[in-house]
C-alpha positions, -999 to +999 in steps of 0.1 A: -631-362-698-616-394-714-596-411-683-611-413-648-583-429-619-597-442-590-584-452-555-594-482-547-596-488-503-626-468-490-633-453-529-649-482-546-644-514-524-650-507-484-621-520-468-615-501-440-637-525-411-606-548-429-580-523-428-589-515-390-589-549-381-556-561-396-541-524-376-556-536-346-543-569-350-509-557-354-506-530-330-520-550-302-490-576-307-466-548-304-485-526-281-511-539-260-540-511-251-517-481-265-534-474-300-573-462-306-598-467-333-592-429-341-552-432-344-558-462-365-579-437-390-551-417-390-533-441-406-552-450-434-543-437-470-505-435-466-485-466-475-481-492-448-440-487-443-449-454-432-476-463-409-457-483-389-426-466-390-442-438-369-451-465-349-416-480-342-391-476-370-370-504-360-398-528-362-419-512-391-415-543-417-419-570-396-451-548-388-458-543-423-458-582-426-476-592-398-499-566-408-503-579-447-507-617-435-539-607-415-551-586-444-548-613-468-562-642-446-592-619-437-600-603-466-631-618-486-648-617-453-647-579-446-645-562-477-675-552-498-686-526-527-697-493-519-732-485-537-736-478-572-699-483-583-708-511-605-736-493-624-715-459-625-685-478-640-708-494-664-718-461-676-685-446-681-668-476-698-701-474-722-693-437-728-654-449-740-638-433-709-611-457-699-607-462-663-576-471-637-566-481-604-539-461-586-536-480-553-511-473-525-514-512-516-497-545-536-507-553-569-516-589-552-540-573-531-551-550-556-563-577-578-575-597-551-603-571-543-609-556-580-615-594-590-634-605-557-658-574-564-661-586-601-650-554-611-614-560-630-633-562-662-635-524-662-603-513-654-576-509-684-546-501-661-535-511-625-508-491-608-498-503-573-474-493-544-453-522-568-444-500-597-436-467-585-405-451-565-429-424-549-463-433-538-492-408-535-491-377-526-466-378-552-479-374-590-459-407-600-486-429-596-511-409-614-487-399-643-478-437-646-511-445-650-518-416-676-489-428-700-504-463-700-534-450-712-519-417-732-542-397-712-538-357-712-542-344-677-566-317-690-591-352-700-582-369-665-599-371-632-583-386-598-614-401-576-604-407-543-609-411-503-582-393-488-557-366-487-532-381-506-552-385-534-566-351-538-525-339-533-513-366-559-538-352-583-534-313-576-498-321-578-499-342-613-522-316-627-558-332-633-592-328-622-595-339-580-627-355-566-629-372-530-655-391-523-680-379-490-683-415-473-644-415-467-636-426-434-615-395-425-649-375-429-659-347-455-641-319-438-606-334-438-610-337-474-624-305-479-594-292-465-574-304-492-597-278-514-604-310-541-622-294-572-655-317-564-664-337-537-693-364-546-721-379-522-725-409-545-704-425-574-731-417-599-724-383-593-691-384-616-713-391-649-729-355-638-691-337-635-681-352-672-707-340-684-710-305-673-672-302-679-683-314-715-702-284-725 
């Protein structure tokens, strides 16, 4: 394995108390009392347009706006790193694997919590909801980020939280792994049948290297 992608939301920074909050902001402007904690989950891992254009299609950017304004403004209070992504990073750029982002949010925002986390320094491509016509599920993403790094999806590996992510990687060809402390819970990703699932990040080094042999 030379290239490992990872998600970034609920993979290696844990966003979603910020992610709730900014839905729950939003939706209570629109629509007092009608939305739950759980349909706000349900939301989480697709791209905001399409969040909110199940919510009211008419109204979905001014949503999408509202939404990203309380994101931004609460952002460095309620995110924080999930255990052991530093070290396990570490490790892998040490072992010359090169490592990506492949986000579903703005490169702005991206950046924001890559650099807030002190992580950027390990990351040799970015690839946001900004640079691509069809966002995850869809293999674009991934395959964007694998010609930036001329990465063979045989040596690549997709690391991520939700659904979408094991789709986008089953569907660009490389090796799947969702995470177990996604907020959608181990079953739901399960059912997307990734090819591992990993209680902790350091688990990855163990996958490489047992794919190695």
């Amino acid at each position: 394995m030379k290239t490992v992608l990872f998600d970034l939301d609920g993979t290696i920074i844990n966003t979603n108390p910020l992610i709730i909050a900014s839905f729950k902001h939003t939706l209570e402007n629109y629509y007092p009392g009608k939305y739950t904690e759980d349909d706000i989950i349900s939301f989480i891992g697709e791209p905001l347009e399409t969040s909110f254009q199940r919510v009211d299609e008419k109204r979905a950017q001014e949503m999408v706006e509202m939404y990203r304004t309380h994101n931004a403004e609460m952002h460095d209070e309620l995110v924080e790193q999930y255990d052991n992504v530093e070290t396990t990073l570490q490790q892998l750029t040490d072992k010359g694997i090169k490592c990506g982002i492949v986000s579903t949010k703005t490169r702005k925002m991206v950046l924001k919590g890559i650099k807030l986390m002190k992580l950027d320094r390990f990351f040799d491509v970015v690839v946001t909801i900004d640079d691509v016509q069809f966002p995850k599920p869809n293999p674009e993403p991934i395959q964007l980020a694998m010609k930036a790094l001329h990465a063979e999806p045989s040596q690549t590996m997709m690391v991520g939280d939700s659904i979408s992510d094991i789709q986008a990687a089953q569907n660009a060809g490389v090796v799947s792994v969702g995470v177990s402390w996604s907020i959608k819970g181990r079953a739901a990703l399960e059912s997307a049948e990734p090819d591992y699932i990993v209680d902790d990040m350091g688990e990855l080094l163990d996958i490489i290297q047992k794919r190695e042999k």
